[in-house]
Backbone as a chain_set.jsonl record, in Angstrom:
{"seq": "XXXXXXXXXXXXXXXXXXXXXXXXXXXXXXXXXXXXXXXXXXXXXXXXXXXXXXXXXXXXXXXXXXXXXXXXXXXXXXXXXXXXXXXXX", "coords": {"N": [[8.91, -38.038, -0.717], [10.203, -36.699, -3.239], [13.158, -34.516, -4.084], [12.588, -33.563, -6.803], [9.521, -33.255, -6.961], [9.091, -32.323, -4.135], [9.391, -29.44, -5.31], [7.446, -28.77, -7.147], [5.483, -28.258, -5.611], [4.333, -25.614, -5.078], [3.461, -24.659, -2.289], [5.598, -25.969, -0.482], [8.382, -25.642, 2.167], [10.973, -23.858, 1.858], [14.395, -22.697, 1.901], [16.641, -20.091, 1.803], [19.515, -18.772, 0.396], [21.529, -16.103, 0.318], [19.995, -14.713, -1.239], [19.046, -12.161, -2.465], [17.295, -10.402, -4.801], [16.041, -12.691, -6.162], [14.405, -13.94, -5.093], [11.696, -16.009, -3.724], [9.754, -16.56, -6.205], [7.103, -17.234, -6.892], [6.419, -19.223, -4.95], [5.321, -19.908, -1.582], [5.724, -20.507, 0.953], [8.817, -19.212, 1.816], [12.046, -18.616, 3.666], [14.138, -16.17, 3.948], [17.674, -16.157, 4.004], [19.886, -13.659, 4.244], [22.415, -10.747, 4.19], [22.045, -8.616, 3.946], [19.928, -5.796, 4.589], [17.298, -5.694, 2.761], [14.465, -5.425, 2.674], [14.733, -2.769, 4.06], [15.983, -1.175, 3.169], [15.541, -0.868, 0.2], [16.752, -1.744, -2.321], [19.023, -0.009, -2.597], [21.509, 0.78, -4.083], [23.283, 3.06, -2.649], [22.611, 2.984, -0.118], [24.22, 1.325, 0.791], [23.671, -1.413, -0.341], [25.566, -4.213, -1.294], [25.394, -5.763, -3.228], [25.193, -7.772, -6.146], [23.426, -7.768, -7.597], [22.188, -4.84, -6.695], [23.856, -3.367, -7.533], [24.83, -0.448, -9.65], [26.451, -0.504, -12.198], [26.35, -2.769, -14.608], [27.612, -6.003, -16.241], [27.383, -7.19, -19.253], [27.3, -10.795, -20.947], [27.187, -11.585, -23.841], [28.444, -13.077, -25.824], [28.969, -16.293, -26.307], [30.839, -18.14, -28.095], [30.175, -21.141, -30.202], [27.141, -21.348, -29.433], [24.75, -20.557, -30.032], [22.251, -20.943, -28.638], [22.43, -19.666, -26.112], [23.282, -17.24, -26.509], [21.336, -16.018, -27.603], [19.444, -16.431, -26.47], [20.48, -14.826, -23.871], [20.293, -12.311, -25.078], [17.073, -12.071, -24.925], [16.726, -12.094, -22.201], [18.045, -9.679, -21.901], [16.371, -7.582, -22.987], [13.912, -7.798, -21.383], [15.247, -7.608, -19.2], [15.881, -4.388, -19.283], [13.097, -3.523, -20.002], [12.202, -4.159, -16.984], [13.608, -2.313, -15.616], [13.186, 0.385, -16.703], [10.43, 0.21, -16.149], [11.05, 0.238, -12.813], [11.868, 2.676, -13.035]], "CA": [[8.763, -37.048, -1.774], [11.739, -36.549, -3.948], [13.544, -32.878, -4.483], [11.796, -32.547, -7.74], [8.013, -33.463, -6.413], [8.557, -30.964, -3.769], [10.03, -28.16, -5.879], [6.636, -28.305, -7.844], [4.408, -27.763, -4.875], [4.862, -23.783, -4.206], [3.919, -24.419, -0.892], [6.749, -26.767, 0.162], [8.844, -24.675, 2.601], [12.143, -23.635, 1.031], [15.114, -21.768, 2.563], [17.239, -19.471, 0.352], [20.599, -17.928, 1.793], [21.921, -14.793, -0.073], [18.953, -14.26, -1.91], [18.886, -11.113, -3.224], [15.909, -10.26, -5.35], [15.828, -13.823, -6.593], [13.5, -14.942, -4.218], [10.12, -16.462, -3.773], [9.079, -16.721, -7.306], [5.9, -18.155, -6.431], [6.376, -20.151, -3.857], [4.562, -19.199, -0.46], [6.457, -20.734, 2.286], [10.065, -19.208, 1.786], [12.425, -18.073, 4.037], [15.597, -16.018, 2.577], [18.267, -15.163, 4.524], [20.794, -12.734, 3.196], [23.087, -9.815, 5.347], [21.394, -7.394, 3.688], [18.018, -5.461, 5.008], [16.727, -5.246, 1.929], [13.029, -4.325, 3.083], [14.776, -1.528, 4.636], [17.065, -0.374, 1.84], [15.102, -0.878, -1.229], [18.072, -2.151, -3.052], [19.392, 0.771, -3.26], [23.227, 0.845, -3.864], [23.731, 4.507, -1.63], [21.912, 2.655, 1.452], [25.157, 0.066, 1.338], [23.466, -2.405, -0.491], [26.576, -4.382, -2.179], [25.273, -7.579, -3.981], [25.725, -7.538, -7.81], [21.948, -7.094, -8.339], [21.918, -3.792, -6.304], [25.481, -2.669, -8.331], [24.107, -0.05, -10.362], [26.692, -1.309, -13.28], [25.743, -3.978, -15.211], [28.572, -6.126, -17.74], [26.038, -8.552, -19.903], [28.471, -11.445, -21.611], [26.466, -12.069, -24.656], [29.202, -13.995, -26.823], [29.183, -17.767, -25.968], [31.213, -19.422, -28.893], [29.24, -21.598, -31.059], [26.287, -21.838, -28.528], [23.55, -19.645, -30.709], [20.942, -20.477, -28.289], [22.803, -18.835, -24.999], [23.354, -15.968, -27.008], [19.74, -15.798, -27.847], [18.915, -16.288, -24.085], [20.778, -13.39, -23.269], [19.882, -10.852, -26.025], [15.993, -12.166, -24.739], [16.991, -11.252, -20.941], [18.402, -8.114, -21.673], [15.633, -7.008, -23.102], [13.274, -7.93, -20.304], [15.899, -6.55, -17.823], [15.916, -2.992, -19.7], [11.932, -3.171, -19.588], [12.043, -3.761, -15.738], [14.452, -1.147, -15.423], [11.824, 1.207, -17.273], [8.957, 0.123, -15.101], [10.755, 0.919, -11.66], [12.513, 3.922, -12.595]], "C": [[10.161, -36.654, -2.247], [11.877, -34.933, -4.159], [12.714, -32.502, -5.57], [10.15, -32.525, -7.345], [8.239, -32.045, -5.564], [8.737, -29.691, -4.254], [8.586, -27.805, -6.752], [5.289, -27.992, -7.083], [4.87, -26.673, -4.456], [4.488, -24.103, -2.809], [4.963, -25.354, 0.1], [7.549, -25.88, 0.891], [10.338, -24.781, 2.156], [13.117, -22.166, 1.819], [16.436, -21.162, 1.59], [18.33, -18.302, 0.98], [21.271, -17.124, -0.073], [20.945, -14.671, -1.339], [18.579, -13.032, -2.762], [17.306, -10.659, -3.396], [15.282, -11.356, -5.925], [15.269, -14.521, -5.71], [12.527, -15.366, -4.441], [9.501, -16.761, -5.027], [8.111, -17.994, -7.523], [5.835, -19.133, -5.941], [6.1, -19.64, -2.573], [5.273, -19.676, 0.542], [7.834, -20.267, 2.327], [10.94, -18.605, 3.213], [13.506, -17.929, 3.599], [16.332, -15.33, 4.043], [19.761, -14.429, 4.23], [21.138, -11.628, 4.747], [22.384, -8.671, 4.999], [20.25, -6.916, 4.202], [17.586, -5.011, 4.027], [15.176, -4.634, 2.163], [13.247, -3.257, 3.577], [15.501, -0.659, 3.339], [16.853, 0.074, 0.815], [16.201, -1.127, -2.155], [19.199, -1.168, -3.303], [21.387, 1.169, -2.41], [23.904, 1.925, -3.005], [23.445, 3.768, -0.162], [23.138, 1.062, 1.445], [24.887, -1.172, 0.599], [24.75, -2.995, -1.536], [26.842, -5.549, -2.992], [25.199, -7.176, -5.543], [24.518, -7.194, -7.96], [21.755, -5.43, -7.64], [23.154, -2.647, -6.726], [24.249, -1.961, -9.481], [25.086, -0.465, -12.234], [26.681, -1.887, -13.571], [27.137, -4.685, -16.224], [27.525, -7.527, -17.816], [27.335, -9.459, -20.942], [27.191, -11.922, -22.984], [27.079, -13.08, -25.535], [29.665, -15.224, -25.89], [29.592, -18.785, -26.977], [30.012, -19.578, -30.022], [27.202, -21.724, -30.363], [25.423, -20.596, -28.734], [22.574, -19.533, -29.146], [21.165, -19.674, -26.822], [22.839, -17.338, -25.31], [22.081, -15.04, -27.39], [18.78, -15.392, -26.815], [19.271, -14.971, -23.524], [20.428, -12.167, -23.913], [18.057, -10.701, -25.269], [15.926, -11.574, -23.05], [17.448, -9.619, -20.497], [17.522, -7.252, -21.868], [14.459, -6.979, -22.244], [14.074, -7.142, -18.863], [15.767, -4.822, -18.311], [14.126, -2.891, -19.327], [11.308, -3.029, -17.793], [12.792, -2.614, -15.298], [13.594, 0.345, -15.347], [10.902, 1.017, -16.416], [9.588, 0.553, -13.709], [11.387, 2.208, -11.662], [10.789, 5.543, -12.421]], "O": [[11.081, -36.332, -1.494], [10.908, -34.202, -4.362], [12.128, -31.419, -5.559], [9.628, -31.431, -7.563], [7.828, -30.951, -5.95], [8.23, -28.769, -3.615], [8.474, -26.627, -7.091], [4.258, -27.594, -7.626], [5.723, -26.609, -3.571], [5.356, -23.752, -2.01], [4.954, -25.3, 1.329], [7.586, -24.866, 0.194], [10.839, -25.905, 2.129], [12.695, -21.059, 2.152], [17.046, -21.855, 0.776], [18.114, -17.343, 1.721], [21.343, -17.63, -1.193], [21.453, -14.521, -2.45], [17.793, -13.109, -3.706], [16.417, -10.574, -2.548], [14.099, -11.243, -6.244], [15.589, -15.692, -5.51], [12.187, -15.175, -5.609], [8.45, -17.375, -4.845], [8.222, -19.116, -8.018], [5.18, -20.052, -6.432], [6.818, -18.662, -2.366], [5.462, -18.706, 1.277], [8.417, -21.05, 3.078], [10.145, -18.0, 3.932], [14.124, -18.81, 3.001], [15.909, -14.479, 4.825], [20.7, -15.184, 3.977], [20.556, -11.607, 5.831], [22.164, -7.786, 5.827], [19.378, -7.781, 4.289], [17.348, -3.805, 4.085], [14.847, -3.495, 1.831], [12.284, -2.504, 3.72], [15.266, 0.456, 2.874], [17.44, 1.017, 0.285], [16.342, -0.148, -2.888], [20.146, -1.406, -4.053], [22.003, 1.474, -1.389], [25.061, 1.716, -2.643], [24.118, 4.071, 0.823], [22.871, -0.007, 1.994], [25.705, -2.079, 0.751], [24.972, -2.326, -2.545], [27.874, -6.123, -3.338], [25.15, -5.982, -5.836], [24.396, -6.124, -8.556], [20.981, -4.765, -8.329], [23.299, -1.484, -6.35], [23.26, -2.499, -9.978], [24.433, -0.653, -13.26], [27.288, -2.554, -12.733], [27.693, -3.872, -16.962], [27.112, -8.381, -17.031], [28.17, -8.819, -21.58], [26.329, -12.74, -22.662], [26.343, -13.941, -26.017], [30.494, -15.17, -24.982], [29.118, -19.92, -27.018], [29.262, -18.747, -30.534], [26.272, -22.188, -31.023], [25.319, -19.723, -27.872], [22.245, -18.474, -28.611], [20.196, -19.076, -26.355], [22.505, -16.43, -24.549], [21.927, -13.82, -27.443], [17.91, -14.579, -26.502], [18.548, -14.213, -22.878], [20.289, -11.104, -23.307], [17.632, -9.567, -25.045], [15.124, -10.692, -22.742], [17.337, -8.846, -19.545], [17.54, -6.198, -21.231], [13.853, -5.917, -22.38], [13.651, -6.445, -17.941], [15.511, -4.056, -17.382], [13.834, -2.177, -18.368], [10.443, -2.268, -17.361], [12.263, -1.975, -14.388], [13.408, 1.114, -14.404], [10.568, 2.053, -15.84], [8.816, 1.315, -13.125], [11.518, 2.864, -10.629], [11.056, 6.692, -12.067]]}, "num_chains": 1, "name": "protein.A"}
C-alpha cells in the first residue's frame, strides 16, 4: 500500500509529533505526541501553553506577489479563523 492509498483510509494508524490542534482530522487511529498537555490546558496561553496556535497574537501574511490565488486562500482562511474564534469565545 503506497503513502497515498493509506492516507485515504482514515483508519490507517498515523503518528503526529507536535501536533497542536492540527490533529486527527478525521482519521480514527491517531496518535499525537506533542510536550504540551493540551487536554489539560485547553490551549490556553496563561496555563503555559507556548505553540503559535495557543499565542493569543496572530500576524496573517496576506501579500504573496503576483500569486492572486494565495492571497485569496488567505483572505478565505481568515475569515473562517475569525468565525471559529466567534464560536469558542
Amino acid at each position: 500500500m503506497s503513502l497515498d492509498e493509506s492516507l485515504r483510509n482514515k483508519n490507517s494508524p498515523v503518528a503526529i509529533v507536535g501536533a497542536g490542534i492540527s490533529a486527527q482530522r478525521g482519521f480514527t487511529n491517531v496518535t499525537i505526541f506533542d510536550k504540551q498537555p493540551y487536554q489539560k490546558s485547553k490551549y490556553s496561553f496563561e496555563d503555559s501553553c507556548d505553540a503559535a496556535n495557543a499565542d493569543p497574537n496572530k500576524i496573517i501574511r496576506v501579500a504573496y506577489g503576483d500569486e492572486k490565488i494565495y492571497q485569496d486562500l488567505t483572505l478565505e482562511a481568515l475569515k473562517h479563523w475569525e468565525e471559529w474564534n466567534e464560536q469558542l469565545a
